[in-house]
N, C-alpha and C positions, 0 to 999 in steps of 0.2 A: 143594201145598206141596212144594219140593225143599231139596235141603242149604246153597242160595244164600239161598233168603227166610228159612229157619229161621235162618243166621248173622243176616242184615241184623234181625230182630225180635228177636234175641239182645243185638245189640249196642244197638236201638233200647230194648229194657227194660232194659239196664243205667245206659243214657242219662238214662233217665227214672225211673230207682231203681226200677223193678218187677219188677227180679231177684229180689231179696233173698227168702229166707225161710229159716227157722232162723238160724244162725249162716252163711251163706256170701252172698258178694259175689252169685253166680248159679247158683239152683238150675234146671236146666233142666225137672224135672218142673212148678216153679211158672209158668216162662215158659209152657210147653206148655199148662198148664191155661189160664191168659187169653187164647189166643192161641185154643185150641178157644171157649170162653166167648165172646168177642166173634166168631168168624165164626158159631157156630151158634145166634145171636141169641134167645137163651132156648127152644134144644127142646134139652132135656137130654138123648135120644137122640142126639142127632147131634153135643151135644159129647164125650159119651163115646165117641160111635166115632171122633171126630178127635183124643181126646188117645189111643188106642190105637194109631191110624194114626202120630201124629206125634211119638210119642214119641221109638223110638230118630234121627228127625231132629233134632230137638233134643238129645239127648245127643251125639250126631256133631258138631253145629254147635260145641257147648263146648269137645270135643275138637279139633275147629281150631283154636279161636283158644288152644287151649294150645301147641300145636303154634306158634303162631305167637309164641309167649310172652305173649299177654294177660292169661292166666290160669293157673292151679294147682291141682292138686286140694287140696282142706280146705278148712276154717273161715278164717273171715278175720284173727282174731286167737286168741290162746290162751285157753281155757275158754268160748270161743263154742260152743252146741249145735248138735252134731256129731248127724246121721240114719244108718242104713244105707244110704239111697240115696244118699247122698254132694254133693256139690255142688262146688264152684268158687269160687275167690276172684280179685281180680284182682292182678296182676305189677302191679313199680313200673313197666314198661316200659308196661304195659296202660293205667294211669291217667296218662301223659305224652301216649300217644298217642291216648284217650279225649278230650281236653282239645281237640284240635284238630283232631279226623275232619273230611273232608268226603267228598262222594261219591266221591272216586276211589280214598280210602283204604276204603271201604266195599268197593269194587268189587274190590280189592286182596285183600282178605279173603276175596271170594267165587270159588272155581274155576272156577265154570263161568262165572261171567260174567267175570271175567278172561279165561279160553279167548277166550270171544265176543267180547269188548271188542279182543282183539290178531288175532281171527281177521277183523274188520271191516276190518282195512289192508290184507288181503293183495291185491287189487284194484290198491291204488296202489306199494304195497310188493314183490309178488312172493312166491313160491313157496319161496325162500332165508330173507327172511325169516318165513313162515308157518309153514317147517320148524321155525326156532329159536329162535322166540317162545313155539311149544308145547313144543320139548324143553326148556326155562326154567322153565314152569311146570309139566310133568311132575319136572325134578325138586324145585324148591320145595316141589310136594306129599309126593314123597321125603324131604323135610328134606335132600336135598344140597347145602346152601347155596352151596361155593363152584362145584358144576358150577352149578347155576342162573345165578349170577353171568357166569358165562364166558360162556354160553349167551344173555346179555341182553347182555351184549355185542357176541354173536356178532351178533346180532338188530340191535341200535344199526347194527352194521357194515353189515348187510344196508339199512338205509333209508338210510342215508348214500351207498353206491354208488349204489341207485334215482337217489337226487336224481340226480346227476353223470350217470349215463346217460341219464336223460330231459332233464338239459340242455343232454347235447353229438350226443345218439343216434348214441352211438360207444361200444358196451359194448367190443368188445375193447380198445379205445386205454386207457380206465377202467383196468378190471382191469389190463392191462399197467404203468400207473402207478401203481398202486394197489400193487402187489406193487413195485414197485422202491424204491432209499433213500428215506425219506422222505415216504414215500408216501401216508400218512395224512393228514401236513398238507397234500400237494400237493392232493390232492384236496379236502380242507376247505375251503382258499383259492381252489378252483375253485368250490366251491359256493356260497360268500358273499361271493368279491370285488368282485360288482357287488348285495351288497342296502345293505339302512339297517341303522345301526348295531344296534338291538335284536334285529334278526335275527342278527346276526353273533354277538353276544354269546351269545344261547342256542344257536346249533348248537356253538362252542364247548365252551360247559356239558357240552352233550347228548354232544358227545364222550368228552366224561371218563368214560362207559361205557364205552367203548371201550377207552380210551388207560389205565386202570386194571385192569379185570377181564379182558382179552384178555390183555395183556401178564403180568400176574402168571400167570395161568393158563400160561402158555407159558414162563416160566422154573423149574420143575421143583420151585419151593420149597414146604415147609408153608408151609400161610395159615392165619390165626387168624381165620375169615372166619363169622361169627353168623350168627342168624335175617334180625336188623337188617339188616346188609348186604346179604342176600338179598331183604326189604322192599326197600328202598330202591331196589338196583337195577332190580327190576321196574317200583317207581314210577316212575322215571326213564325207564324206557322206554317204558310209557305215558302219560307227557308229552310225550316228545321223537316219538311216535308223530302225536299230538292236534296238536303245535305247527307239524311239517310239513307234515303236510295241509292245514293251516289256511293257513300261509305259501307253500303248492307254486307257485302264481302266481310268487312273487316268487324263490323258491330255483332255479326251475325257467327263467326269464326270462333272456336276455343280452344285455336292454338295460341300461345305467347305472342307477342309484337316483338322486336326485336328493339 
């Protein structure tokens, strides 16, 4: 058991209402208890030494997804019974985005598989972006949401070049274009003027990491920049990671699309 599967069973009992006890949306002592219970398959030794062992991860796990705004500490509503050991309710944020998890918002959740998941590019992507895909989610874990943001963008920026040098293998010409006027869409429209339109459409998208959190970061201003934002962005860039790999054939080609 680490602080990843403990999240992933935390949110999978909340899923499945097996949070609950007392008055709170998710008490993590009670997740901890079924979660020992079902692996130490009726030898009551060996669940007590796993809910010993797994306890403070389970409490850790709660305290991320607070952190990440899911939840709260208390009762769920007023005059629900309230323990010493405390427990957890969920944010209206928690129960929107409860509604429509799938795995990569799971993954999202978890740091070190996050880490893993962005560390898996670095192959096709490079060292620029591996650099600042983890200082992203170093400071996410931080709660410095708008450097996270910057930093996902920094990242976005780093796969975007990849494409472009592996399609013209001319790094210095790239970069040289890439830092002059305009140079972000020069390059955009060098990396998708000859795919199919769907392609075009998402690297677009995928830019707007970019062309939003680099840019605001870089004009001096307060940002009113949340947890959400911070989500989000990450998400973003774990799509736009998944999607290029997938498409690198076609982003990477300079033959015509048909």
């Amino acid at each position: 058991m680490n602080l990843d599967e403990a999240i992933s069973k935390t949110i999978s009992a909340i899923k499945n209402n097996g949070a609950r006890h007392y008055g709170y949306d998710v008490h993590p002592s009670s997740v901890c208890y079924h979660a020992a219970d079902r692996e130490a398959s009726n030898d009551h030794n060996k669940k007590n030494r796993l809910e010993k062992e797994w306890y403070p991860l389970f409490q850790e796990a709660a305290w991320e997804l607070t952190k990440r705004g899911w939840l709260r500490p208390g009762v769920s509503h007023h005059g629900a019974q309230a323990v010493a050991d405390g427990g957890y309710s969920l944010t209206s944020y928690g129960s929107e985005q409860l509604s429509s998890l799938d795995e990569n918002e799971i993954v999202l959740l978890q740091p070190g598989s996050l880490s893993a998941a962005l560390k898996s590019f670095n192959k096709t992507f490079g060292d620029g972006f591996y650099q600042r895909s983890q200082e992203a989610i170093k400071c996410r874990n931080a709660q410095a949401w708008f450097a996270c943001c910057a930093m996902a963008g920094a990242a976005a920026e780093s796969v975007l070049l990849a494409v472009a040098i592996a399609k013209t293998s001319d790094e210095e010409k790239i970069i040289k274009q890439y830092r002059g006027s305009n140079g972000r869409r020069a390059i955009l429209n060098l990396v998708t003027g000859n795919t199919k339109q769907h392609i075009r459409k998402n690297m677009e998208a995928f830019s707007g990491i970019i062309a939003i959190w680099r840019d605001e970061a870089a004009h001096g201003l307060v940002s009113a920049i949340s947890v959400a934002n911070a989500d989000e962005a990450m998400r973003s860039l774990l799509h736009m990671c998944q999607f290029v790999e997938k498409e690198w054939g076609a982003l990477t080609s300079q033959e015509l699309s048909n």
